[in-house]
VEXGU-688003 format. One record per residue (C-alpha): residue number from 1; x, y, z. Coordinates in pm, whole numbers, plus 50000, padded with zeros to 5 digits. Example, Ala and Ser with C-alpha at 12.3 -4.5 7.8 and 13.67 -1.06 7.14 Angstrom:
residues 2
+-----+-------+-------+-------+
: seq :     u :     v :     w :
+-----+-------+-------+-------+
:   1 : 51230 : 49550 : 50780 :
:   2 : 51367 : 49894 : 50714 :
+-----+-------+-------+-------+
END
This chain:
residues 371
+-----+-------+-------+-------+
: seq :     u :     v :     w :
+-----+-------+-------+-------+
:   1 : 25382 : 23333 : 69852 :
:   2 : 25198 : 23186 : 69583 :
:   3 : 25120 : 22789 : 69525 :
:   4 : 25135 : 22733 : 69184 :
:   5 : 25043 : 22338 : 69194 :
:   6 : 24908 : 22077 : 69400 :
:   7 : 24911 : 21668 : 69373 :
:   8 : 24679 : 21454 : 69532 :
:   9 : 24685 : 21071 : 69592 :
:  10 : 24392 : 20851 : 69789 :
:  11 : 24380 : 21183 : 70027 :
:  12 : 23997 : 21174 : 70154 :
:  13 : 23796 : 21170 : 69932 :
:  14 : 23910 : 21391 : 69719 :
:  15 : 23951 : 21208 : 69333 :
:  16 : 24374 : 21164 : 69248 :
:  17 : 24487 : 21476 : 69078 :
:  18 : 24727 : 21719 : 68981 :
:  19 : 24636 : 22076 : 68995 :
:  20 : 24801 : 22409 : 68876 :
:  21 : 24661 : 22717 : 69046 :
:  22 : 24646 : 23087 : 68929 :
:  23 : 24850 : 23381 : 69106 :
:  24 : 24512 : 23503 : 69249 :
:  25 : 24404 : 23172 : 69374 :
:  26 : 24053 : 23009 : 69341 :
:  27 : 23679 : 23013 : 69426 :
:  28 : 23620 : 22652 : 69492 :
:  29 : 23196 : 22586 : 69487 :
:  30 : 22999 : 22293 : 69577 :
:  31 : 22724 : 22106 : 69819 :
:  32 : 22808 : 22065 : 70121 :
:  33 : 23010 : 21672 : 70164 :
:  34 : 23155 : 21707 : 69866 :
:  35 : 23510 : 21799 : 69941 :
:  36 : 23570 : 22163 : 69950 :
:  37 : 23715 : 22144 : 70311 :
:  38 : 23955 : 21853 : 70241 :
:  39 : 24057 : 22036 : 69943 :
:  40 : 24182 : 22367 : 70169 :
:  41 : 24292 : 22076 : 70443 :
:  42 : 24524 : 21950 : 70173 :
:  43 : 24666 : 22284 : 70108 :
:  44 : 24740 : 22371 : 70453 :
:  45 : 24856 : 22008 : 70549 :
:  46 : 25203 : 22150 : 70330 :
:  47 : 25186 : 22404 : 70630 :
:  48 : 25111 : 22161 : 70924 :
:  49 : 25246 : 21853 : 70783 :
:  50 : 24931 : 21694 : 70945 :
:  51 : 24557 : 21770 : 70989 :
:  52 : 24387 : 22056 : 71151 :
:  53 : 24101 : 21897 : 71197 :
:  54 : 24199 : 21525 : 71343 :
:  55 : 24442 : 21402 : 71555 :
:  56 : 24506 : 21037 : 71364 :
:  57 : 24632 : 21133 : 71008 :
:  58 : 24496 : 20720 : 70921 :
:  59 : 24151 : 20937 : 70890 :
:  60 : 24313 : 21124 : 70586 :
:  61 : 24346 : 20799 : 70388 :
:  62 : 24094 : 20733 : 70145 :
:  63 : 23854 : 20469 : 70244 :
:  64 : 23980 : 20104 : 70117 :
:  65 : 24363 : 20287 : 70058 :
:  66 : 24657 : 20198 : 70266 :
:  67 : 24825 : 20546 : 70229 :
:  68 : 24798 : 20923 : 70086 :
:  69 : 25008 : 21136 : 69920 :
:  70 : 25012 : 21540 : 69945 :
:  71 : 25288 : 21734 : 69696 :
:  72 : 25264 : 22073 : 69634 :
:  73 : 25474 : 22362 : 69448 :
:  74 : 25520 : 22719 : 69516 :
:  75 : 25737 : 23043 : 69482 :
:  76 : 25781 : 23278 : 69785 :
:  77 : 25815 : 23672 : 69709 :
:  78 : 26167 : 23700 : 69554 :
:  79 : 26063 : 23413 : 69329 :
:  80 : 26214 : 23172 : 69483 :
:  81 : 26076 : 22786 : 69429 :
:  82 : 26035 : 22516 : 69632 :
:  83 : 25870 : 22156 : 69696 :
:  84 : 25750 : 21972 : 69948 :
:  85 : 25565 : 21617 : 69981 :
:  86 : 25387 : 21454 : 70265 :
:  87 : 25354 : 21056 : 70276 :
:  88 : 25182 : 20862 : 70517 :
:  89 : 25080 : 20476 : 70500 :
:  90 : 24916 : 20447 : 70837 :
:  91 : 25319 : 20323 : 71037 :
:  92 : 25542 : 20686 : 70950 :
:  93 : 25489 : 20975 : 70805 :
:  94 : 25769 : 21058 : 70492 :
:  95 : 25875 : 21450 : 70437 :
:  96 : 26125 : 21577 : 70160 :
:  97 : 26159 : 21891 : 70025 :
:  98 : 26295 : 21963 : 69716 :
:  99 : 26321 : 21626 : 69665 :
: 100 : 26517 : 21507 : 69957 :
: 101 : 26379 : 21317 : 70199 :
: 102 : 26387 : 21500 : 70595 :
: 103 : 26479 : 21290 : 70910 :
: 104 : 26265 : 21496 : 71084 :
: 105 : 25921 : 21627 : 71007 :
: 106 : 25987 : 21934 : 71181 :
: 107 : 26263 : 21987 : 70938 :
: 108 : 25994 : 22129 : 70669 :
: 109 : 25735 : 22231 : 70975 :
: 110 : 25583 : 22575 : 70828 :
: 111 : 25808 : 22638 : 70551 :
: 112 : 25526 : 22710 : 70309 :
: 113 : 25355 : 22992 : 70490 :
: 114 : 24928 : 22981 : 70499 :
: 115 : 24652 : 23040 : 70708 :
: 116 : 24299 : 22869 : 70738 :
: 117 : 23979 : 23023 : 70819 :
: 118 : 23677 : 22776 : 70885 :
: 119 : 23341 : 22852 : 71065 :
: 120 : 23502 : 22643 : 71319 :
: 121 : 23762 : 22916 : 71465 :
: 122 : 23483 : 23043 : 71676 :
: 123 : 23569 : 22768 : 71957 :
: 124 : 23896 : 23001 : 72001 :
: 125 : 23698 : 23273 : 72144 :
: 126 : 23385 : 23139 : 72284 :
: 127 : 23588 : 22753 : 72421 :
: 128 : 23836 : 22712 : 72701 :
: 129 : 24163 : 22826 : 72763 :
: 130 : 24313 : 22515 : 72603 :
: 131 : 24181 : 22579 : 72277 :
: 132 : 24387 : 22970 : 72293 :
: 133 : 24672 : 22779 : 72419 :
: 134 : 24667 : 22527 : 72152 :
: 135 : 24620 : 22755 : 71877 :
: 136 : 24902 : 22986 : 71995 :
: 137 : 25125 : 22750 : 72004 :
: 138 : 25046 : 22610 : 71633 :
: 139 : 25123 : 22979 : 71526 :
: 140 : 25462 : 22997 : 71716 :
: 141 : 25534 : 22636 : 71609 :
: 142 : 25519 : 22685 : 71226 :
: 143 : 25717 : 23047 : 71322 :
: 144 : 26001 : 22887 : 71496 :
: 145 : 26124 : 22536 : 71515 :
: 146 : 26279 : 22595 : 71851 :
: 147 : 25971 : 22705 : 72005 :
: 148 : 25827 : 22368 : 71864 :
: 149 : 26109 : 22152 : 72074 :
: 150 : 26060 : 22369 : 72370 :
: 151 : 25734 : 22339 : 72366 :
: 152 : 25771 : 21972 : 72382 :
: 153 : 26029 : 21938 : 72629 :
: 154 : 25801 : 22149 : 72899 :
: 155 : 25490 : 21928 : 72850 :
: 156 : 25748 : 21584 : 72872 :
: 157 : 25879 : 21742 : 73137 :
: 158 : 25528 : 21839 : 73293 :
: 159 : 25435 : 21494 : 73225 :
: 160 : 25703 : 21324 : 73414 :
: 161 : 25674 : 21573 : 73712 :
: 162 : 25274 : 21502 : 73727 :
: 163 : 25330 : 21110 : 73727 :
: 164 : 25563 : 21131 : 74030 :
: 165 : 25328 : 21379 : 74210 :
: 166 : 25086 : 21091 : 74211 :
: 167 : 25287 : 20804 : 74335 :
: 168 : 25354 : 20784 : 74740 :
: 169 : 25706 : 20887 : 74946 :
: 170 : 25865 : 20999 : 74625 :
: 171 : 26202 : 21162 : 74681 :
: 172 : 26277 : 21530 : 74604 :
: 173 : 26558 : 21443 : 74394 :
: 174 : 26379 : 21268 : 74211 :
: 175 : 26085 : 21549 : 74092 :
: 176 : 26366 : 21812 : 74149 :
: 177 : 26516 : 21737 : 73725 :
: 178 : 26208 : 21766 : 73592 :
: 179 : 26126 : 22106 : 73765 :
: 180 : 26467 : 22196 : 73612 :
: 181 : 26351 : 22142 : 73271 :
: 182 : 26023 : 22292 : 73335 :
: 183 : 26149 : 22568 : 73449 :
: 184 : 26379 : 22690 : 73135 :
: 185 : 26118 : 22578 : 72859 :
: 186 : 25841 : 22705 : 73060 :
: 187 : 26002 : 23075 : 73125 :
: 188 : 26115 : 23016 : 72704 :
: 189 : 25699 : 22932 : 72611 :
: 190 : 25564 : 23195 : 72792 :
: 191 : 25793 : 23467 : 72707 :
: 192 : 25717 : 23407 : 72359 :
: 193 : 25417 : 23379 : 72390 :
: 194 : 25346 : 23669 : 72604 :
: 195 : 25547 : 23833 : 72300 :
: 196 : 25332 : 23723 : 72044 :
: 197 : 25036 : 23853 : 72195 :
: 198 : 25186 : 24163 : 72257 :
: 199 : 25316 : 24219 : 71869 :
: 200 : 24963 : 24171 : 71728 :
: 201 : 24739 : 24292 : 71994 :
: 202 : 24742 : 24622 : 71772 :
: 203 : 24708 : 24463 : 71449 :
: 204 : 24424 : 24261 : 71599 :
: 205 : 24242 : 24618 : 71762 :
: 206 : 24284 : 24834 : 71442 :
: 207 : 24128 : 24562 : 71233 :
: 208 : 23828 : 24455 : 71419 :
: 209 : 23773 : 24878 : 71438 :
: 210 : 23794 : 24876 : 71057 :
: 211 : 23537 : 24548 : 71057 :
: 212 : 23302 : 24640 : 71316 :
: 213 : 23283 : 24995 : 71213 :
: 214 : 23390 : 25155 : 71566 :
: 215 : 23379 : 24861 : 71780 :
: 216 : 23740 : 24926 : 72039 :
: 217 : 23856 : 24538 : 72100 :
: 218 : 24156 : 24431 : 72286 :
: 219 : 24336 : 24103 : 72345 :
: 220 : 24639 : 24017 : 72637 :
: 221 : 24802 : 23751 : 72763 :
: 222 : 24710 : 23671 : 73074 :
: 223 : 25037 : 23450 : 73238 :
: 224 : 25017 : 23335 : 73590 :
: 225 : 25364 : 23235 : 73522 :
: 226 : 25506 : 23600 : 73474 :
: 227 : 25269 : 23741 : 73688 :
: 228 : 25499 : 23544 : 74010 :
: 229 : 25819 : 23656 : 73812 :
: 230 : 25767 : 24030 : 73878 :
: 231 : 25929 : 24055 : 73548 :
: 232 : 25805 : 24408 : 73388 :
: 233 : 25589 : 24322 : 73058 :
: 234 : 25854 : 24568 : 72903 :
: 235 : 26161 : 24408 : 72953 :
: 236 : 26109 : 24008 : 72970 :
: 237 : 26374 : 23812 : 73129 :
: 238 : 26362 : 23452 : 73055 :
: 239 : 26646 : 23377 : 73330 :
: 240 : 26451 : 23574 : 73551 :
: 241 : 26126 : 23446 : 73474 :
: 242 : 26234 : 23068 : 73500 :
: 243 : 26433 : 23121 : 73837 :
: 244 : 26102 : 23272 : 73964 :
: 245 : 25909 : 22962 : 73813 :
: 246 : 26162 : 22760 : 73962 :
: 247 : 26101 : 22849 : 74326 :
: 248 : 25724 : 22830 : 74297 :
: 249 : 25768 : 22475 : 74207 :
: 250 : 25938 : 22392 : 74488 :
: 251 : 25753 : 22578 : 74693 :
: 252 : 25412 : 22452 : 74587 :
: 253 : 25544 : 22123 : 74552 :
: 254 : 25375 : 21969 : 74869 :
: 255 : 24999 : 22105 : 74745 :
: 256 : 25062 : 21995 : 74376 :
: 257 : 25093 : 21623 : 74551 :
: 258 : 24751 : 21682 : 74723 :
: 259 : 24575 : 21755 : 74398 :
: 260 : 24796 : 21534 : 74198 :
: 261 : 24861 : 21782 : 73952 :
: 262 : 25124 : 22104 : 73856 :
: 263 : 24880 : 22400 : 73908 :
: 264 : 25132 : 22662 : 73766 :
: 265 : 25288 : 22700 : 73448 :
: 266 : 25194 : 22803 : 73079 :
: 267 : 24945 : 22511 : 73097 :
: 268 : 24722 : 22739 : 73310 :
: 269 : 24758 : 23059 : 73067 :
: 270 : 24503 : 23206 : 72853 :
: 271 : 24416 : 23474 : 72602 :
: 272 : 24167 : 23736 : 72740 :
: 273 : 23940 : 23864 : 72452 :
: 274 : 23770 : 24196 : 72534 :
: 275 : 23493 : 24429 : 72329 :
: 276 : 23450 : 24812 : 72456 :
: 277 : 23600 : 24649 : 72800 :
: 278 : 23364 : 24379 : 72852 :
: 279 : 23493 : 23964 : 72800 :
: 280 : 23414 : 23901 : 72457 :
: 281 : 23373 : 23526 : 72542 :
: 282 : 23092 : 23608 : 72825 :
: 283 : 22927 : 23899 : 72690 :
: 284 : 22961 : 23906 : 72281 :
: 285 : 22749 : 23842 : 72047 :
: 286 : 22797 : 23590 : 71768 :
: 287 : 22875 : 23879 : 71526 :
: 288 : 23160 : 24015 : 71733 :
: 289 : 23319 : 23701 : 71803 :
: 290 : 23338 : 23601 : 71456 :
: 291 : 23447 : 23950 : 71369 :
: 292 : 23695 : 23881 : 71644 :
: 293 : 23848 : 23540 : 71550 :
: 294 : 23843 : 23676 : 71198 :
: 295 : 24062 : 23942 : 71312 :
: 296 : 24296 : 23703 : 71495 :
: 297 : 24392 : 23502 : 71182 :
: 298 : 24417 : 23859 : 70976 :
: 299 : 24646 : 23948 : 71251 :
: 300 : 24815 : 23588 : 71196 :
: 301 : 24849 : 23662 : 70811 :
: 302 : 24973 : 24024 : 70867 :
: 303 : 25222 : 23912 : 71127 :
: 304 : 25391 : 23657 : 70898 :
: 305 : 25465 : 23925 : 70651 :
: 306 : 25632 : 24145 : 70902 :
: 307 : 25807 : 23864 : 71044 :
: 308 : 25932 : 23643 : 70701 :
: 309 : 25865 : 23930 : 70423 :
: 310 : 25647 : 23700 : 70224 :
: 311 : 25240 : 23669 : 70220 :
: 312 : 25128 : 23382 : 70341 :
: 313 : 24854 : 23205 : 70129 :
: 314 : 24490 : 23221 : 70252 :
: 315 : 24263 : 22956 : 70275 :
: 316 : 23847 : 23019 : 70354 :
: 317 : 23670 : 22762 : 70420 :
: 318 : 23275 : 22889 : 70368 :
: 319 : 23304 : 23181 : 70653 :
: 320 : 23116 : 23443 : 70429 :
: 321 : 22818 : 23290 : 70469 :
: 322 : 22856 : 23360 : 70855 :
: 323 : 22906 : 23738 : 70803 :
: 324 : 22644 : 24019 : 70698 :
: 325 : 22756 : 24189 : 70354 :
: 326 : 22899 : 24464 : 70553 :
: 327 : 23199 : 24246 : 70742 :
: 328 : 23169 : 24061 : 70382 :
: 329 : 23267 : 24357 : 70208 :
: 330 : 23522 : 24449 : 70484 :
: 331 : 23703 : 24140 : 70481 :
: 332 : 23765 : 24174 : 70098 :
: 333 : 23888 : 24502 : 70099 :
: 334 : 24114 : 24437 : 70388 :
: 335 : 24240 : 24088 : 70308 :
: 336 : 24133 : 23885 : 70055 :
: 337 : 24268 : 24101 : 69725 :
: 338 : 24617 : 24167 : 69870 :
: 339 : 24636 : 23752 : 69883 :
: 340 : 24615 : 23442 : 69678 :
: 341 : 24296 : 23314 : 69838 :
: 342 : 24141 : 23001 : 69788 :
: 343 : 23724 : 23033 : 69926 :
: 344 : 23474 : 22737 : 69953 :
: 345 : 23090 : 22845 : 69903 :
: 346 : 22818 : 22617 : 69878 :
: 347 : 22700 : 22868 : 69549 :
: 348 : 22853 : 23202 : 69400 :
: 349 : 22694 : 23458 : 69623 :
: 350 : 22658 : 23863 : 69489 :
: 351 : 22963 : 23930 : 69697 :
: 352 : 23134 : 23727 : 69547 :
: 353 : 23157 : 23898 : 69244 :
: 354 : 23436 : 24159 : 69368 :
: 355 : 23649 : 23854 : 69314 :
: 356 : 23631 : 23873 : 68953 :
: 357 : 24005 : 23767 : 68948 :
: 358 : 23930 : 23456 : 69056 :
: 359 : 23835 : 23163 : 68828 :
: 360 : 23569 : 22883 : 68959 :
: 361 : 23615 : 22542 : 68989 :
: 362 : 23339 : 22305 : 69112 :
: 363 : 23379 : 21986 : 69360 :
: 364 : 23122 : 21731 : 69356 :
: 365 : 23184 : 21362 : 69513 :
: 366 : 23589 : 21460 : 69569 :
: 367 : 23612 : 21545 : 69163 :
: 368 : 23749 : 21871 : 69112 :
: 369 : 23648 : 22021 : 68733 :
: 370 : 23693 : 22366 : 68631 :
: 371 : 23360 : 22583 : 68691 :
+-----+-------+-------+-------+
END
């Protein structure tokens, strides 16, 4: 997948522009402030159709502007080319593709394929469960549009069933519809997830080997939901699985109104991280765990391609400067040259000069100028 051209209107601070990119990508340099990172934000928001950084997309306007406008061009593998543009003027946010305006947002939801790297990523192995949760379930989101409304259904759903847990002499029948739902989307999200996991676990081990030069990692899925299913790892059943959640609700239903809240379900799952058998997120070092999330989003990339047949476009944001010239050197080999890659750097480091292929462009105050 390669994006070929990128328009810009009062989108942070980034000056209004129209780019056109190469088939290789770009090595985007500049101080730190200046832009770089809304620049990859913009690319990825065609991905997202929002921000990965902020919850309120109002942040994205340009200060003193009443909207922003992201449009972007590409061509997948066989060729193939499409559009897509992203409104949003602080009351609704306005997709179309190919020029024709979606109902839904969803509609377009991860159509262009990319991933993001940023220094940040780290919080998904060293921060809580939530963070895994949340960033499995962007990944299985922009994979599947289902998993996106099933996703949303079990945490209405969970929503509902917490409320009533907190009010007094609520009836059965009442809590029992929500269960229901909960249930079936909740068996549906942690099967897939659970699958997920399971797919690039070994994608995710044989690369952080090749990066860490011997290092044996692993990564599971650890489900408390599947675990009271008795469902074999091997053979998922979501019927099974959801008739097993089913009667846990009902059975715990009386202690989840002493604490107010549902203490089962894929709200309560994680991702366990491991390095040579020890928990990565207890006992690594800072060098393993970015080799580790850095592996995770490789992973990512490599599972799109199996999954969709096209390669999804990669984004940096400064994370070279956070690995020794070893990993550095690693990362390149393994990822960056079979990719259009876009990379922010404060300055063009030595390492950077394997990327020949790349042309520079320079960002200072938002303006974007060729290097």
């Amino acid at each position: 997948m390669i994006i070929r051209e990128l328009k810009l209107d009062h989108f942070r601070n980034l000056a209004d522009t129209s780019l056109e990119f190469p088939e290789k990508g770009q090595l985007i340099i500049g101080d730190n402030g200046q832009g770089k990172t809304n620049l990859l934000e913009a690319i990825y928001y065609l991905t997202l159709l929002k921000s990965f950084r902020i919850r309120n997309d109002t942040e994205c306007i340009r200060f003193g502007e009443s909207h922003f406008l992201v449009q972007g061009c590409w061509t997948d593998d066989h060729g193939q080319r499409e559009r897509v543009s992203v409104g949003y003027d602080s009351r609704r946010k306005k997709v179309a593709l190919s020029g024709i305006e979606k109902k839904k947002v969803s509609e377009a939801f991860g159509i262009f394929k990319s991933v993001i790297f940023t220094p940040d990523d780290i919080l998904i192995i060293q921060g809580g469960p939530a963070l895994r949760r949340r960033y499995l379930d962007i990944v299985l989101s922009i994979g599947s549009p289902l998993y996106l409304e099933r996703l949303k259904r079990y945490k209405r759903a969970l929503c509902s069933r917490n409320m009533l847990l907190r009010k007094n002499s609520v009836p059965a029948a009442m809590i029992t519809p929500w269960e229901e739902e909960m249930a079936v989307s909740g068996a549906f999200v942690a099967c897939r997830r659970f699958s997920h996991v399971r797919q690039i676990a070994p994608i995710y081990e044989k690369l952080f080997l090749g990066l860490s030069s011997g290092e044996k990692a692993s990564m599971a899925y650890r489900s408390d939901l599947l675990n009271v299913s008795a469902v074999s790892p091997e053979d998922l059943d979501e019927t099974r699985v959801g008739a097993a959640f089913a009667n846990r609700l009902e059975k715990n239903r009386r202690l989840d109104q002493q604490r107010g809240t549902t203490l089962s379900g894929p709200q309560t799952d994680d991702i366990l991280f491991a390095v040579e058998g020890r928990p990565l997120r207890n006992y690594g070092s800072q060098g393993q765990k970015r080799t580790a999330v850095i592996c995770l989003k490789m992973a990512e990339a490599e599972q799109i391609r199996l999954s969709n047949g096209v390669q999804p476009v990669l984004l940096l944001d400064d994370i070279f400067s956070e690995l020794d010239r070893r990993r550095s050197e690693n990362l390149l080999q393994e990822l960056v040259e079979r990719h259009q890659s876009f990379i922010t750097a404060p300055r063009k480091e030595v390492i950077f000069d394997r990327l020949g292929h790349l042309p520079i462009r320079k960002i200072e105050r938002g303006v974007i100028s060729d290097g």
